[in-house]
VEXMISE-559283 format. One record per residue (C-alpha): residue number from 1; y, x, z. Coordinates in steps of 0.2 Angstrom, whole numbers, plus 2048, in hexadecimal, padded with zeros to 3 digits. Layout:
// VEXMISE-559283
<r><seq>NUM</seq><north>Y</north><east>X</east><up>Z</up></r>
...
This chain:
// VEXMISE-559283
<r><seq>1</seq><north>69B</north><east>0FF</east><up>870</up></r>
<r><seq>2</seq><north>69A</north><east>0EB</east><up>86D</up></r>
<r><seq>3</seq><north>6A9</north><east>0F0</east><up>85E</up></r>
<r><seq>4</seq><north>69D</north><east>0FB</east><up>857</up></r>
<r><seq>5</seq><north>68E</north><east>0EC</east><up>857</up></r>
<r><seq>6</seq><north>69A</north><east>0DD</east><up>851</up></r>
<r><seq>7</seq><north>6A1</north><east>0EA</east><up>842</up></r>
<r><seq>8</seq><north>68D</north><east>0EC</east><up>83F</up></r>
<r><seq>9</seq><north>68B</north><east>0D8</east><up>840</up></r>
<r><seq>10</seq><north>698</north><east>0D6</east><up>835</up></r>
<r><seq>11</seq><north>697</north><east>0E6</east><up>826</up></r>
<r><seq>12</seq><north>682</north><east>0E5</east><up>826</up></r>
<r><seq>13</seq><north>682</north><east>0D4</east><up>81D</up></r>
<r><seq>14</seq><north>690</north><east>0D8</east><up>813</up></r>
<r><seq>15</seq><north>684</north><east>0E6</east><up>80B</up></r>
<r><seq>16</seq><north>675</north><east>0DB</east><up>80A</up></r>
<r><seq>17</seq><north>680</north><east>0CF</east><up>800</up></r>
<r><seq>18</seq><north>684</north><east>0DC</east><up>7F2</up></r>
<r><seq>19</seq><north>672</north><east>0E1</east><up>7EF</up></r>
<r><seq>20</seq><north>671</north><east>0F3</east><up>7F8</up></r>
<r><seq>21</seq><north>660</north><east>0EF</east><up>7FE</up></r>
<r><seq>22</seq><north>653</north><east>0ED</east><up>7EF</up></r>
<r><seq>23</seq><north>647</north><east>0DF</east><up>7F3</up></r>
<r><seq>24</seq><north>640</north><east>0DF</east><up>7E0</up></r>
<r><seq>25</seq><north>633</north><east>0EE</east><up>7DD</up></r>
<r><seq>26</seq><north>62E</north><east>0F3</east><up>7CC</up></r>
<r><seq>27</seq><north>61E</north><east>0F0</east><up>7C4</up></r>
<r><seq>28</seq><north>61C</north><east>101</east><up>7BD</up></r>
<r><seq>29</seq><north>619</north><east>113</east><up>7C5</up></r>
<r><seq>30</seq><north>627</north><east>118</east><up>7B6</up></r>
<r><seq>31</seq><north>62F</north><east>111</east><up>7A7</up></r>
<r><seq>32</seq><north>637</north><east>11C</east><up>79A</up></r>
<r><seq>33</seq><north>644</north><east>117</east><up>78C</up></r>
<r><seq>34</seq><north>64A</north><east>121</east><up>780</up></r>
<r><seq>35</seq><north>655</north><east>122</east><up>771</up></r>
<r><seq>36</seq><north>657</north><east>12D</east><up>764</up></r>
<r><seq>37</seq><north>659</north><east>12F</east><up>753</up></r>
<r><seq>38</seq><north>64C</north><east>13A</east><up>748</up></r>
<r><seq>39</seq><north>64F</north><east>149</east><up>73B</up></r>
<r><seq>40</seq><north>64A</north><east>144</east><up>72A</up></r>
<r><seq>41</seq><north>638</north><east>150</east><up>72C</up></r>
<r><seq>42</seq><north>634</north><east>146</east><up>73C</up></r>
<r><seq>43</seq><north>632</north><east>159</east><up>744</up></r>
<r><seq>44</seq><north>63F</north><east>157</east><up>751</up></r>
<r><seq>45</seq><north>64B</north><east>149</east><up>759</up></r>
<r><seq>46</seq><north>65B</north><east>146</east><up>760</up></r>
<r><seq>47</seq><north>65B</north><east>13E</east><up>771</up></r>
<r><seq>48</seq><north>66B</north><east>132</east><up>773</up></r>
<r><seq>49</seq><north>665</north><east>12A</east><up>784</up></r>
<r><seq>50</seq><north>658</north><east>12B</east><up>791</up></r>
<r><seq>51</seq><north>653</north><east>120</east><up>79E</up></r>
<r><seq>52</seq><north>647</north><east>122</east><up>7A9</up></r>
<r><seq>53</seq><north>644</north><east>116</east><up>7B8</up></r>
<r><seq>54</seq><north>637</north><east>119</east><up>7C8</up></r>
<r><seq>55</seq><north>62C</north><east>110</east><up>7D2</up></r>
<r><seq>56</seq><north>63B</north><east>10C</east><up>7DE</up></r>
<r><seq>57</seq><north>644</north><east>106</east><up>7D1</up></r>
<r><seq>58</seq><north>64E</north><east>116</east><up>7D0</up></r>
<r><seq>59</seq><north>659</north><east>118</east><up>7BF</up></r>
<r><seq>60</seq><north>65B</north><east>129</east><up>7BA</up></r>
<r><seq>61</seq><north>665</north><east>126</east><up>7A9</up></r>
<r><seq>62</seq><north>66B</north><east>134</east><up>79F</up></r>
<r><seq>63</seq><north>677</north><east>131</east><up>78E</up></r>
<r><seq>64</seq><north>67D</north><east>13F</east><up>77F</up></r>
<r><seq>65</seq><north>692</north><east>13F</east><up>77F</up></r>
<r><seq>66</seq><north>69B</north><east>149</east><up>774</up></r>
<r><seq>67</seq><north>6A0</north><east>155</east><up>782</up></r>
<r><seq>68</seq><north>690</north><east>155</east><up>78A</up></r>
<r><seq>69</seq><north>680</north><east>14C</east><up>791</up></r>
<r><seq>70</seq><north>684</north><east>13D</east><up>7A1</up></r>
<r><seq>71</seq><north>67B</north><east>13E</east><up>7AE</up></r>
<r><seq>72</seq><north>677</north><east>130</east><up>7BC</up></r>
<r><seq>73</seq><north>66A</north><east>12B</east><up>7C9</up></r>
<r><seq>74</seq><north>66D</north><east>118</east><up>7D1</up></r>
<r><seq>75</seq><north>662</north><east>10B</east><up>7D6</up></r>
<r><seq>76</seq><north>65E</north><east>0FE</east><up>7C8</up></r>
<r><seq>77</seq><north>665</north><east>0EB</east><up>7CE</up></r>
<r><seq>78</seq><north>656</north><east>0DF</east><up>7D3</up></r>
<r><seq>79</seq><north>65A</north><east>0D1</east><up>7C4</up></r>
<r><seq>80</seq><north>657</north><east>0E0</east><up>7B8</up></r>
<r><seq>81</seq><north>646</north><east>0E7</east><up>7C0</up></r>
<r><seq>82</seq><north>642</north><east>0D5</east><up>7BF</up></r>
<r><seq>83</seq><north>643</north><east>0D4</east><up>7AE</up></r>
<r><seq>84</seq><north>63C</north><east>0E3</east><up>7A9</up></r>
<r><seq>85</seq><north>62C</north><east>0E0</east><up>7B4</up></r>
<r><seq>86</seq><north>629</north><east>0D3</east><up>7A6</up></r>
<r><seq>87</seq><north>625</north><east>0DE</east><up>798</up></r>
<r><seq>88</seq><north>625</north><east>0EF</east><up>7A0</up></r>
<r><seq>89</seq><north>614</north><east>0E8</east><up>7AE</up></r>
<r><seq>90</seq><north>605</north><east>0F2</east><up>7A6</up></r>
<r><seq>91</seq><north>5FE</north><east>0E1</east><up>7A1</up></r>
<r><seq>92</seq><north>601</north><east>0E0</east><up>78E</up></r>
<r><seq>93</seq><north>604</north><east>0F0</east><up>783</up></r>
<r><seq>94</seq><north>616</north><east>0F3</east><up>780</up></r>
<r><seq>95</seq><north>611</north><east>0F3</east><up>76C</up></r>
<r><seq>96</seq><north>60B</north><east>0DF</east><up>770</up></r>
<r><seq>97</seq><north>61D</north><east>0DA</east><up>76F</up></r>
<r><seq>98</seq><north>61F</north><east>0DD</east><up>75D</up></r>
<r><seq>99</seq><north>61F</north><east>0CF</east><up>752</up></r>
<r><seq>100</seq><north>61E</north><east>0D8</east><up>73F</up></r>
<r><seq>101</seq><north>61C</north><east>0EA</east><up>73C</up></r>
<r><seq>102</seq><north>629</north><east>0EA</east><up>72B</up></r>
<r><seq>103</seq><north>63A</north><east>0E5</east><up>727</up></r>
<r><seq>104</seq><north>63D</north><east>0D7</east><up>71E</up></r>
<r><seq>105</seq><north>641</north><east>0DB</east><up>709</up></r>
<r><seq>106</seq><north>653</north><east>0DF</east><up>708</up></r>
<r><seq>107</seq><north>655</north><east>0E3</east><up>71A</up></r>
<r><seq>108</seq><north>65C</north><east>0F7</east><up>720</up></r>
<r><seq>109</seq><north>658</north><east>0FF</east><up>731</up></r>
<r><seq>110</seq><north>668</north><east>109</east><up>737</up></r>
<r><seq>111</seq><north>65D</north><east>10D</east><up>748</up></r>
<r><seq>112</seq><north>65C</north><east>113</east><up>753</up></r>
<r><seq>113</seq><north>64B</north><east>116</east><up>757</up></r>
<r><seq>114</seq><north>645</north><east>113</east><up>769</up></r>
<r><seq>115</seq><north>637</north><east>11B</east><up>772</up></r>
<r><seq>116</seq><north>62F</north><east>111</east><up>783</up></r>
<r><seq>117</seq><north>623</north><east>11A</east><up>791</up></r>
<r><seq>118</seq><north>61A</north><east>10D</east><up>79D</up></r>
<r><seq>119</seq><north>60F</north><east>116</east><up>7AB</up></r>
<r><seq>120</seq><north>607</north><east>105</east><up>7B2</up></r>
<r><seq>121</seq><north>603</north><east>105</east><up>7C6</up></r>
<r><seq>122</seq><north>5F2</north><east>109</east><up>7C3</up></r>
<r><seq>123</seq><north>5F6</north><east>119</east><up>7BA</up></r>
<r><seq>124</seq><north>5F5</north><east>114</east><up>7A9</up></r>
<r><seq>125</seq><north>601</north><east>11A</east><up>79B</up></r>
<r><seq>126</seq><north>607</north><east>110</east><up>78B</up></r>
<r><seq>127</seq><north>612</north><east>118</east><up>77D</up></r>
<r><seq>128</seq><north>61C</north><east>10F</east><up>771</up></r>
<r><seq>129</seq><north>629</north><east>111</east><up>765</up></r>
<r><seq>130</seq><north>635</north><east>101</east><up>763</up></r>
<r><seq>131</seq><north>63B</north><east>0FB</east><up>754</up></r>
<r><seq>132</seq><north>647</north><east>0EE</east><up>75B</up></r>
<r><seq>133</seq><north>647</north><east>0E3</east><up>74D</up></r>
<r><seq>134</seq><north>635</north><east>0E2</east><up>74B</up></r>
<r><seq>135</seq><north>635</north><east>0DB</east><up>75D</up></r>
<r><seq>136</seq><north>632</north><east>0CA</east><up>769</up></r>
<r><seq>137</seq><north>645</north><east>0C1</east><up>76C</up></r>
<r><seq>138</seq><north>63E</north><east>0C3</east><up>77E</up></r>
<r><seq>139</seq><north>63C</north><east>0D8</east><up>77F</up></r>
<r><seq>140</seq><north>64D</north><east>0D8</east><up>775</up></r>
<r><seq>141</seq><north>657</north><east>0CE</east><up>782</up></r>
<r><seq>142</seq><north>64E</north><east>0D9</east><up>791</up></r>
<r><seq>143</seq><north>651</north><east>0E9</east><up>788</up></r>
<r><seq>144</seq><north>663</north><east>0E4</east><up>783</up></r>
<r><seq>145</seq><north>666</north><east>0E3</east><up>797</up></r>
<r><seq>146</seq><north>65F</north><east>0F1</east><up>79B</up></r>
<r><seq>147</seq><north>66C</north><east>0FC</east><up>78E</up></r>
<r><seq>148</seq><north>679</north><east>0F5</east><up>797</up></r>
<r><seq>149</seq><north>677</north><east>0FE</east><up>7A5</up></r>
<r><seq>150</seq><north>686</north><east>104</east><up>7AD</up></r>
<r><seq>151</seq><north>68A</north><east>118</east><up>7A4</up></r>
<r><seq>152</seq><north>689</north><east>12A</east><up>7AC</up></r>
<r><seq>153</seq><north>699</north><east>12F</east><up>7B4</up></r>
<r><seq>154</seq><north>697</north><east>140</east><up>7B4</up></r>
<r><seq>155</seq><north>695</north><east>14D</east><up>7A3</up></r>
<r><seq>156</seq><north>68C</north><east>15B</east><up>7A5</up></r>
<r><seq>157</seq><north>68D</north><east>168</east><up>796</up></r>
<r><seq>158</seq><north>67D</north><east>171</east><up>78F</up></r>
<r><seq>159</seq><north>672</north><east>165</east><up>799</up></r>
<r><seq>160</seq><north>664</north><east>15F</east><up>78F</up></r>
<r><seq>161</seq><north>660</north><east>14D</east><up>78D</up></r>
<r><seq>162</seq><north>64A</north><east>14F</east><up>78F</up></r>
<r><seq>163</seq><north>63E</north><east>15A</east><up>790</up></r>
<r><seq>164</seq><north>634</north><east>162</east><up>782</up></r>
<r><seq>165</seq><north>624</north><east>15A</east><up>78A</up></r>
<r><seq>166</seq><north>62D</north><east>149</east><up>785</up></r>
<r><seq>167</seq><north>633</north><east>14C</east><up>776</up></r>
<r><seq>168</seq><north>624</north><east>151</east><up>76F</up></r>
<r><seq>169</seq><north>61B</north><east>143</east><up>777</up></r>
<r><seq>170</seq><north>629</north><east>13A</east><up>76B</up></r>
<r><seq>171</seq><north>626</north><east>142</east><up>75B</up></r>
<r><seq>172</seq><north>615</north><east>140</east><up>75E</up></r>
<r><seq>173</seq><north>617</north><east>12C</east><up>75F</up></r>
<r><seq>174</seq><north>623</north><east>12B</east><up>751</up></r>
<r><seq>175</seq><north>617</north><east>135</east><up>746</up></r>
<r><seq>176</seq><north>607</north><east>12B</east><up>749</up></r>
<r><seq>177</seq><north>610</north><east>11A</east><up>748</up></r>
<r><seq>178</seq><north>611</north><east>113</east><up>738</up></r>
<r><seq>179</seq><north>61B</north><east>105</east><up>736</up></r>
<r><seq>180</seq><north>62B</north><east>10D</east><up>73A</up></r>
<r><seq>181</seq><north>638</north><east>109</east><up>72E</up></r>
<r><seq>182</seq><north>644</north><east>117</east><up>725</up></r>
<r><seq>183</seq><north>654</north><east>118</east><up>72D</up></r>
<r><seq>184</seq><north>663</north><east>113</east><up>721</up></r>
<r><seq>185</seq><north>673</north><east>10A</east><up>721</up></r>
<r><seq>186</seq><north>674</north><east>0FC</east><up>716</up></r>
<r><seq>187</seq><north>67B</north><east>0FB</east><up>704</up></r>
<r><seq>188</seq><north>68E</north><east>0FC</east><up>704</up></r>
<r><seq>189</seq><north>696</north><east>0EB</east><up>6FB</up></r>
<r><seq>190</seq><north>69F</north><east>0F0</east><up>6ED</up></r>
């Protein structure tokens, strides 16, 4: 018995010293991330990743492969919820981060296009479609860390990457929203 409690003295720490327990709780009920790229009539999408994260801070983080659709549930590392809770809090609009609404003259947009769902605590939703270069250096360096979120190990074939309820909800936004550029690779040099 006393083996058992010193082993328990000695393994617990370890485990709190790699981060199992989450001591950071997201400021959202759920945050939805979404890229995909858009057919030339703007009637139907292909989603290419999908991450949706819980009040727990719960990832569940789905990504297209040639041989299938990944799959993988995990809990999101403090240092990351910490910096999401500082645009993703309900307290400014998720479209307040951009800075200009057109690309520069000269300038292509090879995409993708990105799609962001906020429900704030107090039940709220806010819808945005993200043009990366139109925004703040601040929600590009957040963003970046959150795509680097460690890959689904496991492929499932047939699965499908979101509902028809949010891709709809997708089209919808990408419809109404205006100031999204054409997607096209830039001029070959000759």
């Amino acid at each position: 018995m006393n083996k058992i409690k010193l082993l328990l003295l000695v393994v617990y720490p370890l485990f709190a010293s790699f981060g199992i327990a989450q001591s950071v709780k997201p400021a959202f009920k759920k945050f939805v991330y979404v890229t995909y790229e858009p057919s030339p009539s703007g009637k139907s999408i292909v989603i290419d990743y999908l991450l949706e994260v819980d009040e727990f801070g719960t990832v569940h983080y789905k990504s297209k492969y040639d041989d299938g659709i990944g799959d993988t549930t995990y809990k999101m590392p403090d240092s990351l919820i910490t910096e999401l809770n500082k645009i993703a809090n309900g307290k400014r609009k998720l479209k307040s981060y951009m800075t200009i609404n057109k690309l520069p003259d000269g300038e292509h947009f090879a995409g993708p296009l990105e799609f962001m769902s906020l429900t704030a605590d107090n039940g709220i939703s806010d819808n945005f479609i993200v043009v990366m270069p139109f925004m703040t250096q601040d929600f590009i360096e957040i963003m970046d860390k959150v795509s680097y979120l460690r890959f689904p190990r496991l492929i499932q074939k047939g699965k499908t990457m979101a509902t028809k309820t949010l891709m709809a909800k997708i089209i919808n936004y990408q419809n109404a929203s205006k100031y999204i550029p054409k997607i096209e690779e830039p001029p070959t040099v000759q």
